[in-house]
mmCIF file of the C-alpha atoms, coordinates in Angstrom:
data_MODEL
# 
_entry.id   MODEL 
# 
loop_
_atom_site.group_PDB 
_atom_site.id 
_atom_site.type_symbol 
_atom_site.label_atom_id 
_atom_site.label_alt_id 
_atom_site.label_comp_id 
_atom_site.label_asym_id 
_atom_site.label_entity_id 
_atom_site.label_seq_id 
_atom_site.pdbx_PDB_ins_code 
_atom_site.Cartn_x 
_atom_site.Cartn_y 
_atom_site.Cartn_z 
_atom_site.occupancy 
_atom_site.B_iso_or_equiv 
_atom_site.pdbx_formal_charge 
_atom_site.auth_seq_id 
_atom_site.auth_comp_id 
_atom_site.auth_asym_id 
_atom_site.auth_atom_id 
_atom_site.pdbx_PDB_model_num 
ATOM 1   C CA . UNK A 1 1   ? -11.385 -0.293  11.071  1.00 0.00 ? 1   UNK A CA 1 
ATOM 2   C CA . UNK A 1 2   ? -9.148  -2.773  9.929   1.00 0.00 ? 2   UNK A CA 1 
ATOM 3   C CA . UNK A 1 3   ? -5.411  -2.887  11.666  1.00 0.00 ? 3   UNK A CA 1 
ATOM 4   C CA . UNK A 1 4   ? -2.407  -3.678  9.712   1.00 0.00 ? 4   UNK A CA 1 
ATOM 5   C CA . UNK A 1 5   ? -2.084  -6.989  11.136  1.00 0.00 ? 5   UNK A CA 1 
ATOM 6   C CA . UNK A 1 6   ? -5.763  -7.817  10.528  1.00 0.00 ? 6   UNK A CA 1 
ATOM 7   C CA . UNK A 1 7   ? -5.060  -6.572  6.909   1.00 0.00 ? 7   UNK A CA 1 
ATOM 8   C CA . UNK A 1 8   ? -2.081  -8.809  6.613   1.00 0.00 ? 8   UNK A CA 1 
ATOM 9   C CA . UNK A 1 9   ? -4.288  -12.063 7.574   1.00 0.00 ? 9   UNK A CA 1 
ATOM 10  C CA . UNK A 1 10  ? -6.829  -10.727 4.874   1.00 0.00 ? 10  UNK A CA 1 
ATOM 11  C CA . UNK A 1 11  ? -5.161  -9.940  1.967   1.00 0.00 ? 11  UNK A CA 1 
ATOM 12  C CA . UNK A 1 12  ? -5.300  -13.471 0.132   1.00 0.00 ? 12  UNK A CA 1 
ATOM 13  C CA . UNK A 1 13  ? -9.301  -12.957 0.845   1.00 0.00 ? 13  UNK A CA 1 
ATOM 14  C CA . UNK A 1 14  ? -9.456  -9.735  -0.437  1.00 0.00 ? 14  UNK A CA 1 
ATOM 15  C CA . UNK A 1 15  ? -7.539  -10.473 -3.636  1.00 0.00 ? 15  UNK A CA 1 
ATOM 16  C CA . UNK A 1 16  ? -9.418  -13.727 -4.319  1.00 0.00 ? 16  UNK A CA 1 
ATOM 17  C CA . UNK A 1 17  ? -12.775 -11.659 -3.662  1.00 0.00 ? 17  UNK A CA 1 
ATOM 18  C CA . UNK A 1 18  ? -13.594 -13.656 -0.760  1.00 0.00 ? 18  UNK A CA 1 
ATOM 19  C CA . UNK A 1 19  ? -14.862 -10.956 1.291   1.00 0.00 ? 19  UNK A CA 1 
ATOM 20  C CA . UNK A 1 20  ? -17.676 -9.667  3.069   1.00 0.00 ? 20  UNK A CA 1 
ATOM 21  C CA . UNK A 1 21  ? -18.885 -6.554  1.514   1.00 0.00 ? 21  UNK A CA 1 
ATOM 22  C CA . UNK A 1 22  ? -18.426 -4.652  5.015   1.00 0.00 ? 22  UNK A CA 1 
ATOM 23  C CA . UNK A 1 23  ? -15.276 -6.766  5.510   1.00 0.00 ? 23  UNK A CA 1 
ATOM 24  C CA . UNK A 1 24  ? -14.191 -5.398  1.985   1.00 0.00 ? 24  UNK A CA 1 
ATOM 25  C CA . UNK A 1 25  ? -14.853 -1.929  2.394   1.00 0.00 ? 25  UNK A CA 1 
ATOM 26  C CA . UNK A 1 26  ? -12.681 -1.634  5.581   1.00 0.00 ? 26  UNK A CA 1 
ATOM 27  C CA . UNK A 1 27  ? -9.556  -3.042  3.771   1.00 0.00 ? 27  UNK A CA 1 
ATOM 28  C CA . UNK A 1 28  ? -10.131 -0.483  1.101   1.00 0.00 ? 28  UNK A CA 1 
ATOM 29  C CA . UNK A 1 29  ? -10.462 2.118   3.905   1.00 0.00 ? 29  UNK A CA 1 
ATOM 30  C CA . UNK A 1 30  ? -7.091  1.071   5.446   1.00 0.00 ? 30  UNK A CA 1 
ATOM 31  C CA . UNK A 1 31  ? -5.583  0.698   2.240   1.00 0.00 ? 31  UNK A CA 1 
ATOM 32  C CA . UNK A 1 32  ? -6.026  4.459   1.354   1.00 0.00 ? 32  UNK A CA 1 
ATOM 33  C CA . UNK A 1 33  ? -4.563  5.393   4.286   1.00 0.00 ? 33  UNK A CA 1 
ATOM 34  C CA . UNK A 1 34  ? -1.705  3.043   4.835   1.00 0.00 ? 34  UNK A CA 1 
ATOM 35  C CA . UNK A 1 35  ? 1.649   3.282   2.125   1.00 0.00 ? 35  UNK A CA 1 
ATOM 36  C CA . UNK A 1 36  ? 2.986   0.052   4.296   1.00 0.00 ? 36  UNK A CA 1 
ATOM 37  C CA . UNK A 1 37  ? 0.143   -1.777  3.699   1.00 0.00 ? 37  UNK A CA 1 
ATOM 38  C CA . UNK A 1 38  ? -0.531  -0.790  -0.107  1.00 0.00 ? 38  UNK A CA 1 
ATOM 39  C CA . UNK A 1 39  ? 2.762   -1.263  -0.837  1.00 0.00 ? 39  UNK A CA 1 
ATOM 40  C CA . UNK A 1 40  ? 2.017   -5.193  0.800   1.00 0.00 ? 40  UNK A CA 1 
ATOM 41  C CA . UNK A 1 41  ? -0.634  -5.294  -1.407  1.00 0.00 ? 41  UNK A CA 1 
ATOM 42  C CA . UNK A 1 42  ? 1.185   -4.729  -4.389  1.00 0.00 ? 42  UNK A CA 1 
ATOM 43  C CA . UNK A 1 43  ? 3.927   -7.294  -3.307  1.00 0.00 ? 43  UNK A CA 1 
ATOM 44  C CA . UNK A 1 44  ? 0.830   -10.266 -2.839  1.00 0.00 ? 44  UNK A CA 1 
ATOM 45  C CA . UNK A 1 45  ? -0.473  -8.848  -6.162  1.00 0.00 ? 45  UNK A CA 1 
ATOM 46  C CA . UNK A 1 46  ? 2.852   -9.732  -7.825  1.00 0.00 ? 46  UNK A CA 1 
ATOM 47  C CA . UNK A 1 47  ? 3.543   -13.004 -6.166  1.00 0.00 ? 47  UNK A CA 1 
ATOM 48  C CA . UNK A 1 48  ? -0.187  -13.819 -7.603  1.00 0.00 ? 48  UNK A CA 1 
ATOM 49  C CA . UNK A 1 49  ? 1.548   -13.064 -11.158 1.00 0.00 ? 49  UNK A CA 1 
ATOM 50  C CA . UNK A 1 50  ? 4.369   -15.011 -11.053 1.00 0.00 ? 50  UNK A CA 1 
ATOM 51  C CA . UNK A 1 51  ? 3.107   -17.636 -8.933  1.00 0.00 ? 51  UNK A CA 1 
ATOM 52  C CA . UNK A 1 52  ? -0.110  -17.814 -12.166 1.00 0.00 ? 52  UNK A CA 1 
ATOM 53  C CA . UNK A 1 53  ? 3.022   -17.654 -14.911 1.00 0.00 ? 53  UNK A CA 1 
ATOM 54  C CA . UNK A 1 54  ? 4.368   -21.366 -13.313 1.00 0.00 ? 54  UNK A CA 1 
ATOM 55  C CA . UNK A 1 55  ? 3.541   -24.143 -15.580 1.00 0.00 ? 55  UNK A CA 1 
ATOM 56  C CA . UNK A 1 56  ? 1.441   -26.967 -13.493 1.00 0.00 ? 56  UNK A CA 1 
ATOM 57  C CA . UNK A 1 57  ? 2.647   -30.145 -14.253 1.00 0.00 ? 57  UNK A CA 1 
ATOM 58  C CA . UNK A 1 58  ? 0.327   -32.674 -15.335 1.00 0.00 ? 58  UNK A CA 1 
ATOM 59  C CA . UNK A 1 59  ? 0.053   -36.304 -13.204 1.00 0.00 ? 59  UNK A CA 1 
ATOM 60  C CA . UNK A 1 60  ? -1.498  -39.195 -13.853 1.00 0.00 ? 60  UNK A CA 1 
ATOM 61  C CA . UNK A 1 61  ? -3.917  -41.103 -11.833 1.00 0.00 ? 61  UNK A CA 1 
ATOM 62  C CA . UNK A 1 62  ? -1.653  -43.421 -10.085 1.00 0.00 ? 62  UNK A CA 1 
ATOM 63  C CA . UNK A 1 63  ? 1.085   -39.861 -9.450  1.00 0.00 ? 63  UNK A CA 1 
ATOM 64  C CA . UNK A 1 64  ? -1.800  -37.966 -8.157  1.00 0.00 ? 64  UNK A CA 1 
ATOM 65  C CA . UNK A 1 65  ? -3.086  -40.556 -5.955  1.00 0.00 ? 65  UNK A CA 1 
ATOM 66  C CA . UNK A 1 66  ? 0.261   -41.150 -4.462  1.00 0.00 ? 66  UNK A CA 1 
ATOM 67  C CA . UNK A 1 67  ? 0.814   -37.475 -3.735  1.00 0.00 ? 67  UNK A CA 1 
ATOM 68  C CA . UNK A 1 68  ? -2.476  -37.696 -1.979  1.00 0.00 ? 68  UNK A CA 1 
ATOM 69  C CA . UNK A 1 69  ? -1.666  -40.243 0.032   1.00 0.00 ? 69  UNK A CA 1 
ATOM 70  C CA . UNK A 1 70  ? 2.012   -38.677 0.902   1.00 0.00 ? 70  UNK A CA 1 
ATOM 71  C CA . UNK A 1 71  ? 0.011   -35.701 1.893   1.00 0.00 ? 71  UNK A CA 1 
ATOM 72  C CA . UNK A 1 72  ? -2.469  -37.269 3.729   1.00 0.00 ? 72  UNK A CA 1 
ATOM 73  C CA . UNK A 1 73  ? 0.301   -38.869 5.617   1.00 0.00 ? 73  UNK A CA 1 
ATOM 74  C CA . UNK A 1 74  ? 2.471   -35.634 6.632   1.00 0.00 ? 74  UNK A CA 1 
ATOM 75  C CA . UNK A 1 75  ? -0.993  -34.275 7.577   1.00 0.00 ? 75  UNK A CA 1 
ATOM 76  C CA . UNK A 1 76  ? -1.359  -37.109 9.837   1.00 0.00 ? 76  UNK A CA 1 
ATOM 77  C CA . UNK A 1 77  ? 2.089   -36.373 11.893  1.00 0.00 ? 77  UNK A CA 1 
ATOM 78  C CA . UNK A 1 78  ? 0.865   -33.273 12.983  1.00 0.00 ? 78  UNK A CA 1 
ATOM 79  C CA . UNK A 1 79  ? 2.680   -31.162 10.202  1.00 0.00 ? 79  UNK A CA 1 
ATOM 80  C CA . UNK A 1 80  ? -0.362  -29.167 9.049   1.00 0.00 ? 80  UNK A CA 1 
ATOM 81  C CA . UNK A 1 81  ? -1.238  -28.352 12.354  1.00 0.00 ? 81  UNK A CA 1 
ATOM 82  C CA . UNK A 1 82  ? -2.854  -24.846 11.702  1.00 0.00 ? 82  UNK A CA 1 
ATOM 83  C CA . UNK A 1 83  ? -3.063  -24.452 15.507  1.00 0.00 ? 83  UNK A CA 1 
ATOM 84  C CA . UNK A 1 84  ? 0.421   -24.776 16.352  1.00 0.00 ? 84  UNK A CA 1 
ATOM 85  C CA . UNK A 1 85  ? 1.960   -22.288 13.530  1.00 0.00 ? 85  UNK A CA 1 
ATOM 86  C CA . UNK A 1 86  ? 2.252   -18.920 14.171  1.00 0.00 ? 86  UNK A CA 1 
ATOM 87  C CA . UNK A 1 87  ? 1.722   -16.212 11.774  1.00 0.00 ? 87  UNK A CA 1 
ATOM 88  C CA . UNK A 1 88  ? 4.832   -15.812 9.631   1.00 0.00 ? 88  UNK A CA 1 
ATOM 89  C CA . UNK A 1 89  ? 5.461   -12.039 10.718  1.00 0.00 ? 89  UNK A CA 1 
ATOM 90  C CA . UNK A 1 90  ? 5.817   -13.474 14.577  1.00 0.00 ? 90  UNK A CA 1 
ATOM 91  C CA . UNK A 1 91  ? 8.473   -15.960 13.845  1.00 0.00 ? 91  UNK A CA 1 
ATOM 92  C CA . UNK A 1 92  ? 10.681  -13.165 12.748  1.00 0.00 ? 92  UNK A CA 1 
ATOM 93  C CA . UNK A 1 93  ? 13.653  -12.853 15.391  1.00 0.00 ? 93  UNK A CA 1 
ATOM 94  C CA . UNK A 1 94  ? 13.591  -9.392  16.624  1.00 0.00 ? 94  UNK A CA 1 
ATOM 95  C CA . UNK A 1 95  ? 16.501  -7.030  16.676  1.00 0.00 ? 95  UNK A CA 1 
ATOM 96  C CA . UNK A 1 96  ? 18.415  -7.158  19.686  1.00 0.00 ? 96  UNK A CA 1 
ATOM 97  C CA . UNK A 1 97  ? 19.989  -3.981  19.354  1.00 0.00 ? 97  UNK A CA 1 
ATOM 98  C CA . UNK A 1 98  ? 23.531  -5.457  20.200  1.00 0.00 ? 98  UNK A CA 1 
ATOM 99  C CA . UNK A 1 99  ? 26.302  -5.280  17.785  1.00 0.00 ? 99  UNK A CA 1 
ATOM 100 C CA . UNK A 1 100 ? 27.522  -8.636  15.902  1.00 0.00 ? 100 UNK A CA 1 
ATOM 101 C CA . UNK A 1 101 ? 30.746  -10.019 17.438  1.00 0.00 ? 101 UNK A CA 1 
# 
């Protein structure tokens, strides 16, 4: 059975398709039995929309291969370190329960 969590790290899979058909039928599972998690589902779904509504720009050769290169580069610092990023949901601060000063 698929967790929340687990659903939240394959929901971009699931949308696009991408999954196993076991894989598959435990999102479905979860999502018939989880509001939270539907209702996540319907946010992604959305953001899909409006994020496929954006005009792409068009570049040239030369543009393209310069933003290729400026990517490559940042990759190259050690900014697309996959390993070193935590999920979004764990950066969030938690509450502290103490009142604002």
């Amino acid at each position: 059975m698929v967790t929340c969590r687990e659903l939240v790290e394959l929901v971009t899979d699931y949308l696009d398709g991408a999954l196993p058909p076991d894989r598959h039928a435990e999102v479905v599972a979860h999502l018939e039995e989880c509001e939270d998690c539907l209702r996540y589902l319907a946010q992604m779904q959305a953001t899909q929309r409006v994020v496929a509504a954006v005009p792409t720009a068009t570049l040239t050769p030369e543009q393209r291969t310069d933003a290729v290169e400026v990517f490559r580069a940042w990759c190259a610092a050690g900014h697309a370190s996959v390993e070193r990023r935590r999920p979004w949901w764990r950066r969030l601060r938690r509450p502290t329960g103490r009142m604002p000063s």
